[in-house]
N, C-alpha and C positions, 0 to 999 in steps of 0.2 A: 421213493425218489432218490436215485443216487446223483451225488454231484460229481465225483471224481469219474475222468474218462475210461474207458472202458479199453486193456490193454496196458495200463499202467503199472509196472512194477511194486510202486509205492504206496496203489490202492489196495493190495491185493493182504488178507487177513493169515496172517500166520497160523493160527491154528484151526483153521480149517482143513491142514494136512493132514497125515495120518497121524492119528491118535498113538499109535505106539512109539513114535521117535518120544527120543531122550528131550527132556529141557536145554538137555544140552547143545541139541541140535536144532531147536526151535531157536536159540539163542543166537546159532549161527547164522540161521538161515533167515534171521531180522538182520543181521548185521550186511548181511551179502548187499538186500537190500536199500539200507541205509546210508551206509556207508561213498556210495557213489554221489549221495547229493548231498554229503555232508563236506565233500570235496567243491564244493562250490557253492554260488551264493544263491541257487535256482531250487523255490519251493516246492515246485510243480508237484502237482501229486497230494499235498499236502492239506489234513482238514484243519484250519489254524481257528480256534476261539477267541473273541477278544472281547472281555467286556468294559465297560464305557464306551462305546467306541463310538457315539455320536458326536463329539466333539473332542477337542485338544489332541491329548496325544494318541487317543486312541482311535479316535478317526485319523489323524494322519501315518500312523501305523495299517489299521485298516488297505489304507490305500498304498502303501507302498509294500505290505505281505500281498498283497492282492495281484501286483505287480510283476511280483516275484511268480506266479503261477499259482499260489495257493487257492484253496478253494476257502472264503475267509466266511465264520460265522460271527458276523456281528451283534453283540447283547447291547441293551443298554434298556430303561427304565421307558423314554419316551419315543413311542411308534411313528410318531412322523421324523422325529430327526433320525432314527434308523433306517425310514425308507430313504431320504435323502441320500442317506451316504451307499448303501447298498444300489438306488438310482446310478448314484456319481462311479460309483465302481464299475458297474455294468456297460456304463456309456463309453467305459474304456476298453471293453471288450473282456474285461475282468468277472470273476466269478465270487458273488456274494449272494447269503441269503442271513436275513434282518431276523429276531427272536428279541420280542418284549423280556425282559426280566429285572425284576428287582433283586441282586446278590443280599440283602439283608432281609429277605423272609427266604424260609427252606422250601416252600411248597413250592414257592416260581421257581427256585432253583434245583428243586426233583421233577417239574413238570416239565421245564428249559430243557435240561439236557435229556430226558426220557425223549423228548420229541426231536431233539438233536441223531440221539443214537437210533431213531426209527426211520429219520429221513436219510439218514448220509452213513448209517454206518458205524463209522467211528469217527474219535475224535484221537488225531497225531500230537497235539499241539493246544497251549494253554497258556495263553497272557493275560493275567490278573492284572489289569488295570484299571477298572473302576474305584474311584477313591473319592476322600476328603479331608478337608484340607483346613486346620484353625488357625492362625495365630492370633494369640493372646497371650499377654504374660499373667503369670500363677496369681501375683495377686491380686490379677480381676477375673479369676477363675473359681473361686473359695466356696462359691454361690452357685457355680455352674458345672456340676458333674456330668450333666447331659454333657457337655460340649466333648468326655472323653468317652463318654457312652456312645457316640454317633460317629466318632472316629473309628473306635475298634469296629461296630458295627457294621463299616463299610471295609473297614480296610484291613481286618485281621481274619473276624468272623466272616464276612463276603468273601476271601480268597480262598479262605477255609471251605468253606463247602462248596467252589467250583470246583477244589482240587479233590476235596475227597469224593465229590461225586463223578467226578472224568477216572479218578486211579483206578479203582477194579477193571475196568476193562483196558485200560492202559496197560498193565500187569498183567493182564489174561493176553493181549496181543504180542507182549513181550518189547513193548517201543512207547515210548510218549517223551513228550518234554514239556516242562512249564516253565513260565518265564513269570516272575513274580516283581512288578515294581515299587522298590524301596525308594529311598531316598538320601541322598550326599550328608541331610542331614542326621540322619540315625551315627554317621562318623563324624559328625562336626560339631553334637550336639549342640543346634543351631537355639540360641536364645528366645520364648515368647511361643514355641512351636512343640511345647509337651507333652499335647495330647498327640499332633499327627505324629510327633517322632514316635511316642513308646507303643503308638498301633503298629507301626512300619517294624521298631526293633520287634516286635514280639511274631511279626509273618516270617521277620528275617531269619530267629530263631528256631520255628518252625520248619523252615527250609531245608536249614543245613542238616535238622539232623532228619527228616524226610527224605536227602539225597545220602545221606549214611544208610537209611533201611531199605533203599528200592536202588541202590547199586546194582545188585544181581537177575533185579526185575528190566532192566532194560528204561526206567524210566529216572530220566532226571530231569535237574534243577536250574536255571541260572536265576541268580538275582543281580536285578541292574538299579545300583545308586544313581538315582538320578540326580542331575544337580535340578536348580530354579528352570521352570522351561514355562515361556509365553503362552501360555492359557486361560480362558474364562475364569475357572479357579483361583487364578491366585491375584485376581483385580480388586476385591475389598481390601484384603493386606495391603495396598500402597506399595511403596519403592520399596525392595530388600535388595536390590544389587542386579550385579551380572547375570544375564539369563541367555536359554537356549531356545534354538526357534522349535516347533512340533515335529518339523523337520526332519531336523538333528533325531531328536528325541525317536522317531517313528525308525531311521537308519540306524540306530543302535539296537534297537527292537528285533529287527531282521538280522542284525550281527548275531544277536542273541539266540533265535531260531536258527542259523545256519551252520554255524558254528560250535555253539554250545558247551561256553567255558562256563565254570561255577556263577563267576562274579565278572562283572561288568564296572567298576567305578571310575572318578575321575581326579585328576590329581589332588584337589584340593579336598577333596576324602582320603585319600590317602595319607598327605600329609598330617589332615586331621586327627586320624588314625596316631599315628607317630610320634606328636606332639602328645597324644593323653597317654600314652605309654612313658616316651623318656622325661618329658617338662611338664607334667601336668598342671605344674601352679601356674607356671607361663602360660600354657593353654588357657586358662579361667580366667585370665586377669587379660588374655587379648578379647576372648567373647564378652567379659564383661564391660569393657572396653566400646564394642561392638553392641550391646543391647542398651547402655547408656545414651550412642550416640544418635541410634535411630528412634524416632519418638514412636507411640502406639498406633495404629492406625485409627482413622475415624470408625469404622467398623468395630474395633475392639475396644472401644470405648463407650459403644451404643450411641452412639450418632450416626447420623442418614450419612450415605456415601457420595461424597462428591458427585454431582449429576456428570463431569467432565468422564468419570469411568468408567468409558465405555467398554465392555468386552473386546478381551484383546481379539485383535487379527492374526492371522496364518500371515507372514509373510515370504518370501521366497528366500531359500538360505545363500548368502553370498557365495559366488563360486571361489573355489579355492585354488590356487596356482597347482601347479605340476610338483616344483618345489616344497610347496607345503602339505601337500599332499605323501609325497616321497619322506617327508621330514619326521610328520604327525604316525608313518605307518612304521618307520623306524625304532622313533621315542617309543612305541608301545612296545615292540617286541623286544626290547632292550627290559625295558620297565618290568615286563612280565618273568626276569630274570633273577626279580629283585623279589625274595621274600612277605608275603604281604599284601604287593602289588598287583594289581589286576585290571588295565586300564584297557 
């Protein structure tokens, strides 16, 4: 069963050419390809994977690569909220198909993709987003190793083996791209939050030097620091600040796929960044500042969660003026001028 339409440049497998052309011309002739809709922000063509993608950000990504013309595989753990969102995609005249998986055992994840690459082909495209998410400060963790055992589990070792089970034949078609999501706080390191950050820093590491070895392969990398974004996830934690809608979060994701710079972050990682480089004692004594002020959550403390906290809602993203819009696209490309930065 193929999904991708029949006639499309972008479905079409490179090395099903002649065998005797050079790599070097296999090279080219993905890039001929490529290259036209990497000039734009239109998927089409595209087999994009996304796991979590039953709720938060990766269903709202889900739906807005789906948008884009992608043909989207949706993974996630639990098969009725799969069909839902593959349902909701369709009804928009959109192309999805739902795959049960659990990213923290290998068998679903050699069985997942084996039956991926038997129904569709190949896979273009790869967003690691199924995750998890603790806060807890260290000294009511002392007792609780699991809690960083089930962090990497999801969120270092699970990206791990979607990537290396899509890369050989990513490698062998001469094209793919993943998009791996971190966190604002691996630059910020954000107080109470050490096990999800040192899972996030250790995929992020993995990354960069993953887009150092498969430079010539045709496959790369972007990692997008996410800042706080409204989702089910992060409703036991209580209040931590300013956040982003799934929205936001889902439009960066697409920026991510279209586009395809290294790094994706947002100011207040950056700065983050900056700050532990030239003032680091300043840095430590503003987060500590910062984790003195906010007290623990009920959750991290082992008490029942407020019955008021309910799962958050999707809500719809304020539209943004002309002006600000013009302002916000400016700020970046200036920003991207600046060593470091990557907004």
């Amino acid at each position: 069963m193929s999904a991708t339409p029949s006639g499309d440049p972008t479905s079409s497998d490179p090395t099903s050419s002649d065998p005797t052309n050079s790599d070097g011309d296999k090279t080219a002739r993905v890039r001929d390809t490529i290259e036209p809709a990497r000039r734009t922000r239109d998927l089409t063509g595209r087999h994009v994977v996304i796991t979590g993608a039953s709720s938060g950000i990766g269903r709202a990504a889900a739906l807005a690569v789906a948008a884009k013309g992608a043909t989207v595989l949706v993974l996630a753990r639990r098969a009725d909220e799969i069909d839902a969102v593959v349902e909701e995609i369709r009804a928009e005249g959109d192309k999805a198909y739902g795959y049960r998986c659990d990213v923290t055992e290998s068998e679903s994840v050699d069985k997942t993709v084996a039956a991926i690459l038997d129904e569709h082909g190949h896979v273009d495209m790869l967003v690691n987003n199924a995750g998890r998410s603790i806060r807890r400060a260290i000294h009511r963790s002392t007792d609780r190793l699991h809690d960083f055992e089930r962090t990497m589990a999801v969120n270092y070792f699970g990206a791990l083996r979607m990537t290396l089970a899509l890369l050989p034949r990513m490698r062998e078609r001469g094209f793919g791209h993943i998009v791996q999501i971190s966190s604002a706080g691996v630059q910020v390191a954000t107080p109470r939050f050490s096990a999800y950050l040192a899972s996030k820093a250790a995929l992020d590491k993995f990354t960069e030097v993953a887009a150092i070895e498969t430079r010539a392969d045709g496959v790369t990398f972007t990692t997008i620091h996410m800042p706080l974004v409204r989702t089910p996830m992060i409703v036991p934690s209580g209040t931590q600040g300013p956040s982003e809608s799934p929205e936001w979060a889902a439009a960066t994701i697409v920026r991510a796929l279209t586009e395809r710079p290294k790094r994706i972050d947002v100011p207040l990682g950056t700065l983050a960044e900056y700050g532990a480089l030239f003032t680091p004692g300043l840095r430590d004594r503003i987060l500590h500042r910062y984790y003195r002020a906010l007290p623990d959550s009920p959750a991290a403390k082992g008490e029942p969660t407020p019955v008021e906290a309910a799962p958050a809602v999707a809500t719809p993203p304020r539209p943004r003026s002309a002006a600000r819009r013009v302002t916000g696209s400016a700020l970046r490309r200036a920003a991207r001028w600046v060593p470091g930065t990557h907004w």
